[in-house]
C-alpha positions as CSV (number, residue, x, y, z in Angstrom):
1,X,19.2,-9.6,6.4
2,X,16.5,-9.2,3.5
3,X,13.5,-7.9,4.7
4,X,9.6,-8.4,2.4
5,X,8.9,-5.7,0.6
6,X,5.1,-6.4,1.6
7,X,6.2,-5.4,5.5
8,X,7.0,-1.8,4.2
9,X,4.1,-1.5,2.3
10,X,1.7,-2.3,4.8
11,X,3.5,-0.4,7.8
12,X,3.3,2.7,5.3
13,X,-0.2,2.0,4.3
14,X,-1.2,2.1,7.9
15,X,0.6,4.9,9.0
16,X,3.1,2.8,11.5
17,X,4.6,4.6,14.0
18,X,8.2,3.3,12.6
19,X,7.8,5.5,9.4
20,X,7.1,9.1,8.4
21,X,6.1,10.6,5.2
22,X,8.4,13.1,3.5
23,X,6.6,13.5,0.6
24,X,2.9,13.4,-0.7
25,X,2.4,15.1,-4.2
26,X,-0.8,15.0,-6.0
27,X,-1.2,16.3,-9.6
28,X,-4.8,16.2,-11.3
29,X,-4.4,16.7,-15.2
30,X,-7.8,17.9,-16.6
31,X,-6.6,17.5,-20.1
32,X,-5.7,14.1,-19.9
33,X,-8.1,13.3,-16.8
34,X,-5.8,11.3,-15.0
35,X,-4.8,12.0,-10.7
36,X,-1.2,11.4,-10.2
37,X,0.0,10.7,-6.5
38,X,3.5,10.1,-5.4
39,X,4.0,9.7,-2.0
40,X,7.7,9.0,0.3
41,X,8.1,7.5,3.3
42,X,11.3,7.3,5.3
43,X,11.4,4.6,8.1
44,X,13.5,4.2,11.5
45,X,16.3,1.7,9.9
46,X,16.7,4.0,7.0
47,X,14.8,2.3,3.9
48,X,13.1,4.6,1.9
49,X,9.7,3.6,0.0
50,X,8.0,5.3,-2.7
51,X,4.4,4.8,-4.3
52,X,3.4,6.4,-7.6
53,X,0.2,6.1,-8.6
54,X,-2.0,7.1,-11.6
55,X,-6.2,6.9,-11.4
56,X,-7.9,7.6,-14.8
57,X,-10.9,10.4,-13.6
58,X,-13.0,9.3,-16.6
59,X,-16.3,7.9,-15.9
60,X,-15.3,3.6,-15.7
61,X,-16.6,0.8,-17.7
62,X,-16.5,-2.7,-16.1
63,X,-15.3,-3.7,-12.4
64,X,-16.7,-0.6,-10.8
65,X,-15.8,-2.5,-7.4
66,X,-12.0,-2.4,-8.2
67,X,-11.6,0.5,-11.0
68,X,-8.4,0.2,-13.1
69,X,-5.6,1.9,-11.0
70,X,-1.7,2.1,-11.5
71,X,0.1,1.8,-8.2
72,X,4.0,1.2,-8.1
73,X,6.1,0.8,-4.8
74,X,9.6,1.1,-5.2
75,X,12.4,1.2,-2.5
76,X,14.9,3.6,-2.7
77,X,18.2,5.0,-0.9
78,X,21.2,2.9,0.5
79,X,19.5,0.5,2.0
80,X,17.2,-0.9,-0.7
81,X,19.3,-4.3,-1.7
82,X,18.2,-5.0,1.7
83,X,14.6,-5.3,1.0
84,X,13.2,-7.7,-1.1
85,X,11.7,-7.3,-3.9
86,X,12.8,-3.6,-4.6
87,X,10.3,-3.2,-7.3
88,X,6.5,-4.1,-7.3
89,X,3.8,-2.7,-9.6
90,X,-0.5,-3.5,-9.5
91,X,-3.0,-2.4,-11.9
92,X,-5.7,-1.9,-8.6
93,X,-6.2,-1.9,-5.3
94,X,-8.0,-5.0,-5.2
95,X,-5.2,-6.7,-6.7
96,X,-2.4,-4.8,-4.3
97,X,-4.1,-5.9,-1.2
98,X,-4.8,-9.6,-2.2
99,X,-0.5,-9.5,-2.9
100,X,-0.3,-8.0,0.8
101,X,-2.9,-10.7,1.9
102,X,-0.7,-13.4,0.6
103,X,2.9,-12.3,1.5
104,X,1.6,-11.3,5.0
105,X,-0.2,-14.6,5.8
């Protein structure tokens, strides 16, 4: 049985009771002024889901309502031909929740 990628995402986002987090790294680089956050969550049927994302800290020109921000969710472990897709990558949050919006609906 495949199971939406989106699901995962939004049970980890909201901190479902089905899922714990086994990871949560932040890096700030000062010389590059960008935050990188990778973050791990194991859930209850055994998928594994990993976010890695990278925020510029440098002041932003343009959509100051959805700043420019790298986020990508990948599933990992034995179990991740079962979820569908395995790969998904956005370029803000704005655009990451609209995809959730829309596969969720």
């Amino acid at each position: 049985m495949i199971t939406m990628l989106a699901d995962y995402i939004s049970r980890a986002i909201q901190n479902h009771t089905d899922c714990n987090i086994i990871c949560d790294h932040y890096q700030k680089d000062e010389l590059s002024e960008v935050i990188r956050r990778v973050r791990k969550w194991q859930f209850r049927d055994g998928i594994e889901l990993m976010c890695s994302e990278e925020i510029e800290t440098a002041v932003q020109t343009g959509d100051e309502q959805c700043p420019e921000q790298w986020i990508v969710w990948t599933v990992t472990g034995d179990k991740a031909k079962t979820v569908s897709p395995q790969h998904k990558e956005f370029f803000s949050l704005c655009q990451q929740r609209y995809w959730l919006k829309m596969q969720l609906a």
